[in-house]
C-alpha positions in Angstrom: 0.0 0.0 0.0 2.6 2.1 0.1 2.4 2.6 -3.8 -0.8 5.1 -2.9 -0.3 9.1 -4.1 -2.1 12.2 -3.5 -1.6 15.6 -4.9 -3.3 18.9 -3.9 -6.5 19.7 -6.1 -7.3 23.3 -7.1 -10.7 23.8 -4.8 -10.4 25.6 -1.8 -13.6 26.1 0.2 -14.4 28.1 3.0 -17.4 27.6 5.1 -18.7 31.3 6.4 -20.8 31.6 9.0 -24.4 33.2 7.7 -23.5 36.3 9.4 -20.4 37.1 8.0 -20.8 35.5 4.5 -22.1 38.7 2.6 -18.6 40.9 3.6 -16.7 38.3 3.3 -17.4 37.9 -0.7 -17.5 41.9 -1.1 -13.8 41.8 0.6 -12.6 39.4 -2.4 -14.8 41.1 -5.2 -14.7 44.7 -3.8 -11.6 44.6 -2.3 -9.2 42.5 -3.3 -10.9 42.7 -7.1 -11.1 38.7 -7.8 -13.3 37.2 -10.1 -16.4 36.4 -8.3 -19.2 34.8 -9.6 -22.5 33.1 -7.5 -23.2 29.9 -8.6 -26.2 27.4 -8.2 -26.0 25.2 -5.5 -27.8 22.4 -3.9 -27.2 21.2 -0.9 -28.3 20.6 2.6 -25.4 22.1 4.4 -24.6 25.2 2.1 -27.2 28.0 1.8 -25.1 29.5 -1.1 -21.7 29.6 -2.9 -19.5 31.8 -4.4 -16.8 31.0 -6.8 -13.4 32.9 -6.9 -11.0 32.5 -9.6 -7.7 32.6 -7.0 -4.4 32.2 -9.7 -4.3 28.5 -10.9 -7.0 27.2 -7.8 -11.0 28.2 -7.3 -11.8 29.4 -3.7 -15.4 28.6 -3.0 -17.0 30.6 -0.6 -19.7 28.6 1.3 -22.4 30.0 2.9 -22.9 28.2 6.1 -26.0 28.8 8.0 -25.1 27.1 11.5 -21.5 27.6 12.0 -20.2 29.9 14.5 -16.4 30.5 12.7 -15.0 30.1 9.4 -13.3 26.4 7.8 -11.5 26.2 5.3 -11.5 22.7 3.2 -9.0 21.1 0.9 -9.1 19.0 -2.2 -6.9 15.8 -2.3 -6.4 13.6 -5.3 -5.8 10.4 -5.9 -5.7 7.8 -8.9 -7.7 4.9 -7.1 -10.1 6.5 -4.1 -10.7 2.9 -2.5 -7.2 2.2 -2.1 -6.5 5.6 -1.0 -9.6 5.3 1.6 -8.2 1.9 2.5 -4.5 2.9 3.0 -5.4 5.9 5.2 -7.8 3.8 7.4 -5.0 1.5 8.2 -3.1 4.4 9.5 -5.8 5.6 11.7 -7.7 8.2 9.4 -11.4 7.8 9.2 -13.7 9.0 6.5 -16.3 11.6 7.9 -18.7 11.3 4.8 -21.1 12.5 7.2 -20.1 16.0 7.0 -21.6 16.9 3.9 -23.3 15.7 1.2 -20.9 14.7 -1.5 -20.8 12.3 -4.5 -20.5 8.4 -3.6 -17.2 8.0 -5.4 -15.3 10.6 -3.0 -14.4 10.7 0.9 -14.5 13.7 3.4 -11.5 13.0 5.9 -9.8 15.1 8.6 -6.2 15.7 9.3 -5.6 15.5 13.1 -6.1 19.3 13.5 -9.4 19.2 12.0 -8.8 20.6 8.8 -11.1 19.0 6.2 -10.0 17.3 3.2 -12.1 16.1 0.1 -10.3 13.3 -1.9 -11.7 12.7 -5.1 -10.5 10.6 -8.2 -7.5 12.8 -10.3 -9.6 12.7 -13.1 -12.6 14.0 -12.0 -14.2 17.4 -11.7 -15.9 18.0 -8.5 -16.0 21.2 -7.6 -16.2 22.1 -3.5 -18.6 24.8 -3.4 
């Protein structure tokens, strides 16, 4: 298993609390002047999402509606998920699909701070937001 590799993929997200989610996109679009565009979203956990073009990686801004501080969550890929899944849960790394809802093929885990990780097949195009 020790064959298994990951590289960084370009989504970013950040889950904003409800309250602070409308300054926080007019600091990137009015402030820092990034491409910032709203896009259609449907999910249980996120009331809304923004997508910021951020150099060669998308930051998706998340709106959160019952968080109390701000996340932010990487992407992680891999060429075979299972074996990925498999070879992190032999060294004590769980999946936390729980955490939102996400397609079947791809894992929510946590690094032992807490930071959240998405790992997805290399191929594919999930986007965060």
């Amino acid at each position: 298993m020790s064959n298994i590799k990951f590289t960084g993929g370009i989504n970013i997200a950040v889950k904003i609390p409800k309250s602070k989610y409308e300054k926080t996109v007019s600091f990137y679009k009015d402030i820092l002047k990034l491409e910032v565009t709203e896009k259609p979203i449907d999910n249980p956990t996120v009331s809304r999402t923004h997508e910021v073009k951020f150099g060669n990686n998308t930051v998706w801004l998340d709106c959160v509606d019952n968080y109390t501080h701000s996340e932010t969550w990487l992407e992680i890929k891999t060429p075979d998920v299972e074996k990925a899944t498999e070879y992190l849960r032999n060294n004590g790394i769980e999946t936390c699909d729980e955490l939102e809802k996400i397609p079947n093929e791809n894992h929510w885990i946590m690094d032992p701070s807490g930071t959240v990780f998405i790992i997805g097949k290399e191929s594919s195009e999930y986007s965060l937001g």
